[in-house]
C-alpha positions in Angstrom: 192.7 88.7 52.3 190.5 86.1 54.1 186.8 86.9 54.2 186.3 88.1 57.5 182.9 87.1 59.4 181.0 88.3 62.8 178.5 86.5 64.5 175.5 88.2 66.5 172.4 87.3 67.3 169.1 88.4 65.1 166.0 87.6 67.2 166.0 83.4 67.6 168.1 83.4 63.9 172.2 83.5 63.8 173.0 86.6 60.9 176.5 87.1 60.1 178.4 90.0 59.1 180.5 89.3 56.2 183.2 91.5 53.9 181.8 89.9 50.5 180.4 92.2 47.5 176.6 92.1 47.2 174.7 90.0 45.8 171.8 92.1 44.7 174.1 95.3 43.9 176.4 95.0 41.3 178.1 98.5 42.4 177.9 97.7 45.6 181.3 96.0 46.0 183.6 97.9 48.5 185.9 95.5 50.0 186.5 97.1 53.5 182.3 97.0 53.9 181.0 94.9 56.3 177.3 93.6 54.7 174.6 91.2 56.2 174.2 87.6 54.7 170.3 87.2 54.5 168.2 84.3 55.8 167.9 82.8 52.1 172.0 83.4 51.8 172.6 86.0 49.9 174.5 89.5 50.9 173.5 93.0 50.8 174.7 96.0 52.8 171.7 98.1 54.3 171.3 100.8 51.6 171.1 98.2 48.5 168.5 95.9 50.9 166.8 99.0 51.2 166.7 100.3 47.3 165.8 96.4 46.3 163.0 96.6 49.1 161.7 100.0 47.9 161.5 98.7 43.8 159.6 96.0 44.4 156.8 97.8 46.5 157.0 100.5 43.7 156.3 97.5 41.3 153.3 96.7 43.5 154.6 93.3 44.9 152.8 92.6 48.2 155.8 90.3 49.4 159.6 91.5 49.9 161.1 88.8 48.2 164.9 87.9 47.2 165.3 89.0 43.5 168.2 85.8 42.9 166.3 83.3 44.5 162.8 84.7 45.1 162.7 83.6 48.2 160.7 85.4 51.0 162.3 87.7 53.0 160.7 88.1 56.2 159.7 92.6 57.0 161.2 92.1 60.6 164.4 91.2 59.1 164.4 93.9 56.3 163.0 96.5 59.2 166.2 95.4 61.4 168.7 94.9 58.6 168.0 97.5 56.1 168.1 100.2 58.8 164.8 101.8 58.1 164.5 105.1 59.0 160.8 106.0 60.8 159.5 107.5 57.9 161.0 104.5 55.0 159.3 102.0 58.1 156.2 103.9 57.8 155.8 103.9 54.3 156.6 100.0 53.7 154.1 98.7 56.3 151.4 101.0 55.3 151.8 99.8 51.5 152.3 95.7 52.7 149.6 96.1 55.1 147.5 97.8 52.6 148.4 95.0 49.7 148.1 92.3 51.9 144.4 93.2 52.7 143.5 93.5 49.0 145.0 89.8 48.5 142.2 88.7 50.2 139.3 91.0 49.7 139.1 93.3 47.1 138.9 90.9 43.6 135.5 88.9 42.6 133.8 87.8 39.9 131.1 89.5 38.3 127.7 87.9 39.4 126.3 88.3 35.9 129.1 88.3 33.0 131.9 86.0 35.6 134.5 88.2 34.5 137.1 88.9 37.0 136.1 92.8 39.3 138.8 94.7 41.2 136.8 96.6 44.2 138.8 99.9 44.2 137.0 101.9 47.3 137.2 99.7 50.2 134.4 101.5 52.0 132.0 101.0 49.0 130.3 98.0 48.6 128.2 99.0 45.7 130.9 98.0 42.4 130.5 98.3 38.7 131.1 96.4 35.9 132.9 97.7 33.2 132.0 94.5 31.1 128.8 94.5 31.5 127.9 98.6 31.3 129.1 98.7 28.1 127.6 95.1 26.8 124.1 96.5 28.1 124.2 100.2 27.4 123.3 101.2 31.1 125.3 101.0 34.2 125.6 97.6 35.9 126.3 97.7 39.8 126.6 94.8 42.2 126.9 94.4 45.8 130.4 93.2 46.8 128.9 91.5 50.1 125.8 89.1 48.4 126.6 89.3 45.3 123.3 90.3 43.7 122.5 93.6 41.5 122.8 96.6 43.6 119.9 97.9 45.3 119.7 101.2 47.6 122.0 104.6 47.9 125.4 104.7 47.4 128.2 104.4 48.3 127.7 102.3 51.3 129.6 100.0 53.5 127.5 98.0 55.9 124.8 95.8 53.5 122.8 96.7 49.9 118.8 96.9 49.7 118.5 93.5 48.6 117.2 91.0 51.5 119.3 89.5 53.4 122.1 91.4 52.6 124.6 91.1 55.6 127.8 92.2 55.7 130.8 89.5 55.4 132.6 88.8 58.3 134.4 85.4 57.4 137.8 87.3 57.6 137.6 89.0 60.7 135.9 85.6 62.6 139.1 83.7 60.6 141.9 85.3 60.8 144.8 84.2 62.6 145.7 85.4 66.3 149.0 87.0 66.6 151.3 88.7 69.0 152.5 92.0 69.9 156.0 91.3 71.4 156.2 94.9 72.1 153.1 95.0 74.6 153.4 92.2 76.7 153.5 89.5 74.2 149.4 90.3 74.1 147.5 88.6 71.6 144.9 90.1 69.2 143.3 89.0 65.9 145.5 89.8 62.9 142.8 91.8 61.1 140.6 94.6 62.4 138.1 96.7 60.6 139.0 100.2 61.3 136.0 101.8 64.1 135.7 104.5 62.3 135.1 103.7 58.8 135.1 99.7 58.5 138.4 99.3 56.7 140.2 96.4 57.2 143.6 96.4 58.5 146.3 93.7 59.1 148.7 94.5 61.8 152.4 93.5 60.9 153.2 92.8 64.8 156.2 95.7 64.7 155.9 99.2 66.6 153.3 99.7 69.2 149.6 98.4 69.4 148.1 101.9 67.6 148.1 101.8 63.9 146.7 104.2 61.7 144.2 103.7 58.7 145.0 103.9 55.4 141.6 105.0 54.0 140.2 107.4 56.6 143.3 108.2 58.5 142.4 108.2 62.0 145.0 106.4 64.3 143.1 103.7 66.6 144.3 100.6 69.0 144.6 97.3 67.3 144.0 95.8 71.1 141.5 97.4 72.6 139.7 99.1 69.4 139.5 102.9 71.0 140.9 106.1 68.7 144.7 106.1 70.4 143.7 109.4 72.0 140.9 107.8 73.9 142.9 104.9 74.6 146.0 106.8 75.6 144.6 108.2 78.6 144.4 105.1 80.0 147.5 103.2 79.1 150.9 103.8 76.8 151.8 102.9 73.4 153.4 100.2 75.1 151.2 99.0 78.0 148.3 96.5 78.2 144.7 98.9 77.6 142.9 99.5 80.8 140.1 97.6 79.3 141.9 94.6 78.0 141.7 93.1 74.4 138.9 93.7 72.4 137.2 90.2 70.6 136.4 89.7 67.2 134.0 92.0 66.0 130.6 90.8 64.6 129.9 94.1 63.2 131.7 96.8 60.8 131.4 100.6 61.3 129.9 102.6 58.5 131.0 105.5 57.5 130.8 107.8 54.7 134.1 109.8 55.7 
């Protein structure tokens, strides 16, 4: 039988609808199933997208990427295409958001031995060194934010003892702007530090403006920076917030939560 093909349109991409086996699931080979070709060309039906998707966060990958190719596959096509259910959509962009953010933030080197620190506790800017507690015999801390041997209580978020200590903003003054097609095509920066303990949070642009935090677990608006349920009284999940979009912030809560 001829390989049969429909055409529809994906967002500003063509995706066609094909009856070929998949490519990424060797059991996956029923004939009479129609299956999506992906934007790198290769075909999966929703439930073997879905099961490749889901192994390679379990590996901790922090990109959804084609396992023949290893090309990128962008999440708003696997979030239309895979048929996510609320809960599978809610686990993969807490766990990308959540890798994405430690890409850029949570590995340094050492000030004293230069080896290579992973910064576990996002809210904690005091870190030890593994290396260098056991090469000296005494616990070795360092702040994350200057760089220089710890100095003050613990755990703490906002700055150390030593002077000058101030808290590194570079990624919330740098980061990109994007849009939220879902609320009036508004536009807000790509990373915000959580109001309520200083986490920060990338925004994948899917679902509504309000996003919850992975560390402390309050729910707060990405655009307007109020907990939802202030915000909400206001406006929709939906709507533009009564008091516009927030700017970069130039400061980072504190909290010991």
């Amino acid at each position: 039988m001829a390989q049969m093909e429909k055409q529809f349109t994906y967002f500003d991409k063509n995706i066609r609808l094909v009856l070929r086996p998949s490519d990424i699931d060797e059991f996956d080979d029923d004939p009479d199933v129609l299956r999506a070709e992906l934007s790198c060309g290769h075909v999966a039906s929703p439930d073997s997208l879905t099961d490749c998707c889901r192994a390679q966060l379990e590996r901790g990958e922090t990109e959804l990427k084609c396992p023949i190719c290893q090309k990128k596959w962008p999440y708003e096509e696997i979030r239309e295409l895979a048929k996510l259910t609320l809960e599978e959509r809610k686990y993969f962009e807490k766990t990308l958001g959540k890798r994405k953010i430690k890409t850029f933030v949570e590995f340094k080197d050492c000030p004293s031995c230069g080896m290579f620190v992973e910064r576990e506790d996002v809210s904690n800017l005091s870190v030890e060194c593994s290396i260098c507690t056991t090469r000296t015999g005494r616990t070795y801390e360092f702040c994350w934010q200057c760089l220089k041997q710890w100095k003050g209580s613990r755990p703490r978020a906002d700055q150390c003892d030593n002077e000058g200590c101030t808290k590194d903003l570079k990624l919330l003054k740098n980061c990109e702007m994007i849009t939220l097609t879902s609320v009036k095509n508004i536009r807000v920066p790509s990373i915000r530090a959580c109001p309520t303990c200083g986490t920060l949070i990338e925004h994948t642009t899917e679902n509504c403006k309000n996003i919850e935090c992975y560390n402390c677990g309050v729910e707060f608006c990405f655009s307007c920076l109020k907990i939802t349920t202030e915000c909400l009284k206001t406006s929709t999940h939906f709507s533009e917030c009564s008091d516009g979009v927030a700017p970069r912030q130039t400061s980072i809560p504190w909290n010991t939560i």
